[in-house]
C-alpha positions in Angstrom: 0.0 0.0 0.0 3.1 2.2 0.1 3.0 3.3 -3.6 -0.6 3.5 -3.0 -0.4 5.9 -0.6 2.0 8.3 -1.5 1.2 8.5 -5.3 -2.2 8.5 -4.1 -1.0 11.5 -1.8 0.2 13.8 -4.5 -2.3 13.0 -6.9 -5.0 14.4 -4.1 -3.0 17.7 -3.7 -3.1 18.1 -7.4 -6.6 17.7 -7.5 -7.8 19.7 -4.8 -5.7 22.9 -6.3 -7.3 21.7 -9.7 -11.0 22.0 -8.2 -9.8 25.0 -6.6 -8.7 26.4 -9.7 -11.9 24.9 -11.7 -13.9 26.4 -8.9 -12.8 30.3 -9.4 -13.1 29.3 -13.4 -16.2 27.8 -13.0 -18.1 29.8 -10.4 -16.9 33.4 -10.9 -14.4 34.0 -14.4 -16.8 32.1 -16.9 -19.8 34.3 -15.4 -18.2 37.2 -15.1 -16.0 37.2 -18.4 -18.1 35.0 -20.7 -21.9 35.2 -18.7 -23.6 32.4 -18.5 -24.9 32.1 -22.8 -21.3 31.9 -23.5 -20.4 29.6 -20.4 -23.3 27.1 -21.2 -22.2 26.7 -24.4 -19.1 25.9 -24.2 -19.7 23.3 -21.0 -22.3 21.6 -23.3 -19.5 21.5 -26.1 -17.2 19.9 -23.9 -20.1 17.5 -22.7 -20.5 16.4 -26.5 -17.1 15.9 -26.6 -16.7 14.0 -23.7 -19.8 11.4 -24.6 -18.0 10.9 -28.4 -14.7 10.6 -27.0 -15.3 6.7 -25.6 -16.2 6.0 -29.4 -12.8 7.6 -30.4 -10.8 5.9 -28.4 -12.2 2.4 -28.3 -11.5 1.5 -25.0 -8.1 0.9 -26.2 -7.1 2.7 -23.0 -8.3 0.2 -20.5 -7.4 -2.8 -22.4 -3.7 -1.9 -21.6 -4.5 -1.9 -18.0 -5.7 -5.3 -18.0 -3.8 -7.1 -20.9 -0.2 -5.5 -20.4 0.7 -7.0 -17.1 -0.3 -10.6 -18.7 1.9 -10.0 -21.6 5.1 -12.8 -21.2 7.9 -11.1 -23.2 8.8 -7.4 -24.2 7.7 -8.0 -27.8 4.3 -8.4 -26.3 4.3 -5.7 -24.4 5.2 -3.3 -27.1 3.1 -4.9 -29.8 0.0 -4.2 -27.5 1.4 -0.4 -27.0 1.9 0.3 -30.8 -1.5 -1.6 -31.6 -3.3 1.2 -28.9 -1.8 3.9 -31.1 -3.2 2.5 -34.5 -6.6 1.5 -33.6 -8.6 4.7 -32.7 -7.4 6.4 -36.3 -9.3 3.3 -37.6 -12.0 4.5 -35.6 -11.8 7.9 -35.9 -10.9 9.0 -39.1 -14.1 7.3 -41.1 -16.2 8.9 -38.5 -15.0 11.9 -38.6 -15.5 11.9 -42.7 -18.8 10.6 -42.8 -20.5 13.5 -40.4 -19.0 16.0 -41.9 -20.0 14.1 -46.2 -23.7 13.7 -44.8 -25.1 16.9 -42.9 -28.2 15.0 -41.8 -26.2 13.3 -39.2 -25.4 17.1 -37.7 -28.8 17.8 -37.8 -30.4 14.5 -36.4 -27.8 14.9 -33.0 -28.5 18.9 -32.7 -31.9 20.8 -32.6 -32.3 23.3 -35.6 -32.4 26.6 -32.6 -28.7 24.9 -30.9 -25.9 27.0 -31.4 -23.7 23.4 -30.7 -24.0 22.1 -34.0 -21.6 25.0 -35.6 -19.1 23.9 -33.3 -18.5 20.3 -34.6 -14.9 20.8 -35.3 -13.9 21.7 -31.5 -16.2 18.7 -30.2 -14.3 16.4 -33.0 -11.0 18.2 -32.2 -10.9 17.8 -28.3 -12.6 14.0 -28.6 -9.3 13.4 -30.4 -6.9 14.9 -28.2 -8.4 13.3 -25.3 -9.1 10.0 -26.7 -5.2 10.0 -27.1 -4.5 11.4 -23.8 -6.5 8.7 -22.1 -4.3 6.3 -23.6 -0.8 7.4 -22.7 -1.9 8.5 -19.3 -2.2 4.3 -19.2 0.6 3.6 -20.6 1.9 5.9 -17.7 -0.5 4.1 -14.9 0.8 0.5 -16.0 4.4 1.7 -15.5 2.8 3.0 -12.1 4.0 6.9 -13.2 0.4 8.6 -12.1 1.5 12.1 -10.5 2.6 14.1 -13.8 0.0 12.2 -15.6 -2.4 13.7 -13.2 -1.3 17.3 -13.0 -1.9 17.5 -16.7 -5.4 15.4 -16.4 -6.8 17.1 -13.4 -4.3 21.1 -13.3 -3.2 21.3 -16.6 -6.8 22.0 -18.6 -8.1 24.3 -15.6 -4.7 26.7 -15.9 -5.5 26.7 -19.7 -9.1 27.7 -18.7 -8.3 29.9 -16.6 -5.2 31.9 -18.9 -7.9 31.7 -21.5 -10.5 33.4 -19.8 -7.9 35.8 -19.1 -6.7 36.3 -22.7 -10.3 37.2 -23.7 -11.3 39.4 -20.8 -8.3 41.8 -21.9 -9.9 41.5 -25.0 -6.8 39.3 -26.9 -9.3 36.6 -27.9 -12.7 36.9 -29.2 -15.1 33.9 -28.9 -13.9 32.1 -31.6 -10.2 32.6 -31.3 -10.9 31.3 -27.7 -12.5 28.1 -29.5 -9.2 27.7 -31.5 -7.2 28.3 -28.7 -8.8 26.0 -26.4 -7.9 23.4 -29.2 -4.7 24.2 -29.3 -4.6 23.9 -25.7 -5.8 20.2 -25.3 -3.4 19.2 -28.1 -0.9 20.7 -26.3 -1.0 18.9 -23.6 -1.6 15.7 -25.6 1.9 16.3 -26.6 3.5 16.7 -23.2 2.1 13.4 -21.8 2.9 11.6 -25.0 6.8 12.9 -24.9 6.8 11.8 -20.9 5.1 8.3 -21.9 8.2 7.9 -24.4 10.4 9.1 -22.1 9.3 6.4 -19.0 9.2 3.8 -21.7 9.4 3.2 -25.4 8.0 0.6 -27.2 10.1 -1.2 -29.9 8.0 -1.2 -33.3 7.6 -4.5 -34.9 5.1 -4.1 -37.4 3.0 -6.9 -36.8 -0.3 -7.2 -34.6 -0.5 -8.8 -31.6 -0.9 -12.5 -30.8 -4.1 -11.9 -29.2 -5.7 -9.6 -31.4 -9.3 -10.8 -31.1 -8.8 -11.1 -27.7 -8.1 -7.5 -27.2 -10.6 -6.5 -30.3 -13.4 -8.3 -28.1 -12.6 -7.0 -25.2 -12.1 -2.9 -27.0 -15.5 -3.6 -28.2 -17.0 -4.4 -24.6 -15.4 -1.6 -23.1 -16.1 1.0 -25.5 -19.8 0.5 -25.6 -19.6 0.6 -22.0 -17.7 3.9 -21.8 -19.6 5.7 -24.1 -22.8 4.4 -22.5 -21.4 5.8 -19.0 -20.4 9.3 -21.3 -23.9 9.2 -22.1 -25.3 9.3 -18.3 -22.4 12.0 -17.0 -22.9 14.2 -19.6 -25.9 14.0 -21.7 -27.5 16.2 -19.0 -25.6 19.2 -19.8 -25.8 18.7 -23.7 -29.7 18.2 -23.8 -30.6 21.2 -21.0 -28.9 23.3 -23.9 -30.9 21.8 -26.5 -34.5 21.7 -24.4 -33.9 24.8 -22.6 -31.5 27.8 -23.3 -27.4 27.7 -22.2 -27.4 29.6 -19.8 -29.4 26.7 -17.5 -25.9 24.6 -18.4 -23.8 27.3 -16.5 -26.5 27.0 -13.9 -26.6 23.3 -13.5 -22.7 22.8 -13.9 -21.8 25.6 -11.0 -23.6 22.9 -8.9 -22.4 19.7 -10.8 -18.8 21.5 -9.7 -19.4 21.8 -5.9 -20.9 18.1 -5.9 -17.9 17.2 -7.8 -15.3 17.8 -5.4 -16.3 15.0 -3.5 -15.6 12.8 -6.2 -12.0 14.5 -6.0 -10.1 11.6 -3.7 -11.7 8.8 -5.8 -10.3 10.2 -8.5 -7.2 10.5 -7.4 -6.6 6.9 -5.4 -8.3 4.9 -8.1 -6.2 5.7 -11.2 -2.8 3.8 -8.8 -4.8 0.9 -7.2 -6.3 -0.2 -11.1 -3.2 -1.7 -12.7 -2.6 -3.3 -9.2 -6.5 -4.8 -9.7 -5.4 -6.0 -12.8 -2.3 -8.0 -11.4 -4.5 -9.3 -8.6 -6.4 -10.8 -11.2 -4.2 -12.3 -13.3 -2.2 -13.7 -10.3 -6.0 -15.1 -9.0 -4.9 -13.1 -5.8 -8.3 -13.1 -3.8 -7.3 -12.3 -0.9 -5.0 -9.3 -2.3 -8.0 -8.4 -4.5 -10.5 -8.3 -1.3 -8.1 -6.2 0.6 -7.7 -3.6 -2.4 -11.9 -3.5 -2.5 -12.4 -3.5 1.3 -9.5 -0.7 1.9 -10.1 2.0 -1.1 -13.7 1.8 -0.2 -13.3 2.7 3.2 -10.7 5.2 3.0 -12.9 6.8 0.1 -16.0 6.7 2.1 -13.7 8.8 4.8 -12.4 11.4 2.8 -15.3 11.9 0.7 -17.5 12.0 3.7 -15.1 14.8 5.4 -15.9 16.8 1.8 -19.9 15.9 1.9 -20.2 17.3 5.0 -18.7 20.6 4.4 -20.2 21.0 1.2 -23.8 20.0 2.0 -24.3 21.6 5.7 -22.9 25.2 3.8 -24.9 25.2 0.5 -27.0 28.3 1.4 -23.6 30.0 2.4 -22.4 28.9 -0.7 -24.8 30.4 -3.0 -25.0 33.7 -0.8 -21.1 34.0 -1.7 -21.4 33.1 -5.5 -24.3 35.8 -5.7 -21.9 38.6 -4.1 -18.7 37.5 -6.6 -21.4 37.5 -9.7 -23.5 40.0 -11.3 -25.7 37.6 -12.7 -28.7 35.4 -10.8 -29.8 32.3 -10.9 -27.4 30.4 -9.8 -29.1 29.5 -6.3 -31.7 28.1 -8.3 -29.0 24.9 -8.8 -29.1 24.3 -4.7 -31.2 21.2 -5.0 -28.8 19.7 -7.6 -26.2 20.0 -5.0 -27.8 17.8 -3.0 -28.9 15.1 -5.5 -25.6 15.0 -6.7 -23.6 14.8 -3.6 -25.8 12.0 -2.6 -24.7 9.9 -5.6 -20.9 11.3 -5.5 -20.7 9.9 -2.3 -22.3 6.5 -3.0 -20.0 6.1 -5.8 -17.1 6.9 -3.9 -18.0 4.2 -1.2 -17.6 1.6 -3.8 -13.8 2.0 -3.7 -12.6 -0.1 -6.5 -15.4 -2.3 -7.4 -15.6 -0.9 -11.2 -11.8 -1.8 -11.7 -12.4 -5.2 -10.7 -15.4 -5.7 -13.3 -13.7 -4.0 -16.0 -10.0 -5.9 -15.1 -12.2 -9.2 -14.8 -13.3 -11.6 -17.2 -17.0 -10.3 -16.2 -16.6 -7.1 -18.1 -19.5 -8.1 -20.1 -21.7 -7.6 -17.7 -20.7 -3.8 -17.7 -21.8 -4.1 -21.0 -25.5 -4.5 -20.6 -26.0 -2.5 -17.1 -24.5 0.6 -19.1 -26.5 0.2 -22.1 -29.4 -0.2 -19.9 -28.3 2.8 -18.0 -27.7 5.0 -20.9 -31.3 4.5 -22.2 -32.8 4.4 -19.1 -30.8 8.4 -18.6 -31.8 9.2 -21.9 -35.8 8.4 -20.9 -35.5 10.1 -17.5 -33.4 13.2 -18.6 -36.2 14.0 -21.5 -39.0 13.7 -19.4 -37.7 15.1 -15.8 -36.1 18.1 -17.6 -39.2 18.9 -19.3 -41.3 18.4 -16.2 -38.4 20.0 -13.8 -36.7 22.3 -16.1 -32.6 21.6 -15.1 -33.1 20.3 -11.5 -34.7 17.3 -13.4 -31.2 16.3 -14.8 -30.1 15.9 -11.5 -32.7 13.7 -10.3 -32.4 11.8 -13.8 -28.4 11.3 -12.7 -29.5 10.1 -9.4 -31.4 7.4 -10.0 -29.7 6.0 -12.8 -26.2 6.4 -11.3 -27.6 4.6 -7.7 -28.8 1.7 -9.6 -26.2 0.7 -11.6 -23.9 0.7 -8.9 -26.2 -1.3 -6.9 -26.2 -3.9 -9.8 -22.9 -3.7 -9.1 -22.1 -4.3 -5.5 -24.5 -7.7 -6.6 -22.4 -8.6 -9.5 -19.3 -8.9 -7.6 -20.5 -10.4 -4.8 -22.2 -13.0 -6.7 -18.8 -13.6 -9.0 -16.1 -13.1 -6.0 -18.4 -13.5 -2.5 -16.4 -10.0 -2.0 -17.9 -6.7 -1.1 -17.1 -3.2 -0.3 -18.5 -2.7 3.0 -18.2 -3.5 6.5 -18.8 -2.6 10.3 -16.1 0.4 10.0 -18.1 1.6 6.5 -21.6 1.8 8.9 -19.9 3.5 11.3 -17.9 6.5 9.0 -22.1 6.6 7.6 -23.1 7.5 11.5 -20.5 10.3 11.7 -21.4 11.9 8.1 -24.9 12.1 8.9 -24.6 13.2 13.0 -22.7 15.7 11.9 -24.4 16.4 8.5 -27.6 16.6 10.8 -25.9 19.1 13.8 -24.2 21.7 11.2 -27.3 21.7 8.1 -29.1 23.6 11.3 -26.5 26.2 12.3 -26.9 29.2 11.1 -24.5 32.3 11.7 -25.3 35.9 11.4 -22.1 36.8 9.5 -20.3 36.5 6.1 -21.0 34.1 3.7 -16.9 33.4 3.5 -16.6 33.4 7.4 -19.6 31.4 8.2 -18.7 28.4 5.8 -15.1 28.9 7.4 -16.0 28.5 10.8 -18.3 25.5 10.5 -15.7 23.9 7.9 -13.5 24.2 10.7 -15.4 22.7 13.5 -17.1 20.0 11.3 -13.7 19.2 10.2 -12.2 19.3 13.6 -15.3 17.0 14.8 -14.9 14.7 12.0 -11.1 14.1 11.6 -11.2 14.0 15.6 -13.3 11.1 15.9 -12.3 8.7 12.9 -8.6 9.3 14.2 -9.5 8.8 17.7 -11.5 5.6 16.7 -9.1 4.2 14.4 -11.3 3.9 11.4 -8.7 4.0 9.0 -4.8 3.3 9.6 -3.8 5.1 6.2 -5.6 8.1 7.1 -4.5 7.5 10.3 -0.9 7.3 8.9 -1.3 10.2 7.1 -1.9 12.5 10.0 0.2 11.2 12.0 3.2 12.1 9.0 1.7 15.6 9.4 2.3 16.3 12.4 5.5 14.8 12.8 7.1 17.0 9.5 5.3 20.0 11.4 7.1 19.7 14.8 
């Protein structure tokens, strides 16, 4: 758990600054510089980009996770590397021609009235460039190099934002000359990870396709349609509240997504270390290994995201009083009950630890297959129907219910496959803790400044919290990790 923990360590660091830096892009700049027509539509850009991106990349990125470490001999190896560079153009660049040969595919994705639809070129463009990324950040993971791989996945993009923003509020950049730029930005940074992927480790071309090509073709073609049926439920919220409402309800709805986000932040960060080591569990048919992984990065997830759930959640209305004094524009607080739908499912997920790596590492994967397509339709039917009988507080509820069952389906999978599961008597009693002290601090109210009221209950709801899982001994790497503090302190 040592690599674990101190990769693990520094990729938290650079994701906290990252949502701090997303969160002054996200909640004040793109308001203030863009307002919120110009901030929707570029988050419901990005959200088409992010759904096609699974499709452009082929889940060529996670099938190097789970077939590299199985690989015998260095040939292998690199013959499954160069192969994960080859397939997506096969993917992409047929695609790409045919939308832009027949422009009744353009028009049957976009309604006539969405500005989106003139912008296929940045969603095609950044699908690329991240499709790519995604697949020498794992050529990074499975040499167990995470941290600068991180920066530029989590810091990276929300500097660019946030020197963009900058660039066009001095008036440097119009709005479309901020679209080209932000291309150039993520293709940039495609470009940096590939030369440090290179750098760690480069494979030795042979010209020939791997031994195991169906093998990894089947097993692509499982986890893409599972991908981009999980692109479909995180993001298809933003891109059709810009088609059935107006965009300005997408800068409404992703201000809140972003608070509720930040819980996800340490699963983020301890789950892209402890997959390739999944992955060998597996192959090695290390159950007992593979248990402790599960039963650890779900508890210690369910910690730290609880810590975040509480402060979050018991200073929403704080919260929203603070983004009205930074903005000119209202409207925001209308997002409040997202917020809360979302956080509930954030922290859900995050108590799952890393039950997804083991389904997709497994020889279950298929399974994925048909809870996401199910999913995906099932978030398709809810977000048409709550959003036009909610307006954009129906998304959430839509993201709710459809991210809560599928991870209930499975919790029952692996159970039923590995007689493992997430949970136990420490996970029921980190629960009590988030909602005593979720219950005590929702109810205080202070007199004061926004800023200094969610300071001082942060404070002593942190002090609380930390106090009592320490003192109990919840969780020895937490545990561990305080203790390190305050020893480099005195």
């Amino acid at each position: 758990m040592g690599i674990i923990a101190r990769q693990s360590f520094y990729n938290i660091l650079s994701i906290l600054f990252a949502f701090a830096l997303g969160g002054i892009n996200t909640i004040v700049f793109y308001p203030r510089i863009m307002g919120p027509e110009f901030h929707g539509l570029i988050g419901a850009l990005l959200a088409n980009s992010n759904i096609i991106q699974p499709l452009f990349a082929y889940g060529i990125q996670f099938t190097i996770i789970k077939y590299y470490s199985a690989c015998t001999t260095k040939r292998e190896r690199d013959n499954l590397l160069v192969f994960s560079v080859v397939l997506p153009l096969i993917v992409i660049l047929p695609l790409v021609g045919l939308v832009y040969q027949f422009d009744s595919i353009s028009a049957f994705v976009f309604s006539e009235d969405s500005p989106a639809g003139d912008f296929l070129f940045l969603i095609f463009s950044v699908a690329t460039a991240t499709a790519y990324f995604e697949i020498f950040y794992s050529w990074l993971r499975i040499q167990k190099k995470t941290v600068f791989g991180n920066f530029l996945k989590e810091v990276y993009q929300r500097v660019m934002i946030t020197v963009l923003l900058t660039f066009y509020f001095l008036g440097w950049l119009d709005f479309d000359d901020f679209i080209i730029a932000l291309i150039v930005g993520y293709f940039l940074r495609l470009l940096l990870i590939l030369s440090y992927a290179l750098w760690v480790y480069r494979p030795k071309i042979y010209w020939e396709l791997p031994k195991n090509l169906k093998v990894l073709l089947r097993y692509c073609s499982y986890i893409f349609l599972t991908g981009f049926s999980a692109s479909i439920i995180l993001d298809l919220d933003k891109s059709m509240i810009e088609q059935l409402l107006k965009p300005e309800y997408v800068s409404f709805y992703m201000v809140a997504i972003f608070i509720a986000a930040v819980i996800d932040a340490p699963s983020r960060a301890m789950v892209q270390i402890v997959s390739p080591m999944v992955a060998e569990a597996l192959n090695t048919k290390d159950k007992v290994r593979l248990e402790e992984l599960l039963k650890r990065s779900s508890l210690n997830l369910l910690l730290v995201s609880g810590l975040l759930f509480v402060l979050i959640t018991t200073n929403l209305d704080d919260i929203y009083r603070l983004i009205e004094l930074l903005n000119a524009q209202r409207g925001y607080a209308a997002g409040l009950p997202i917020i809360l739908l979302i956080s509930f499912s954030k922290l859900f997920s995050a108590s799952l630890g890393c039950l997804n790596n083991i389904i997709t590492n497994s020889e279950h994967y298929r399974y994925l297959l048909l809870f996401s397509v199910a999913a995906a339709s099932l978030a398709v039917i809810l977000n048409i129907q709550f959003i036009q009988a909610y307006g954009f507080v129906g998304a959430a509820l839509a993201t709710l219910i459809v991210v809560t069952l599928f991870n209930f389906l499975k919790i029952v999978l692996v159970y039923y496959k590995f007689k493992i599961h997430p949970f136990g008597i420490k996970s029921i009693w980190v629960l009590l803790l988030i909602l005593v002290l979720y219950g005590i601090f929702f109810n205080v109210n202070l007199d004061l400044h926004p800023l200094l009221t969610i300071a001082i209950k942060s404070t002593l709801a942190g002090v609380l919290y930390l106090g009592v899982s320490y003192f109990s001994g919840m969780s020895v790497e937490v545990n561990r990790v305080i203790d390190g503090y305050f020893k480099k302190n005195k």
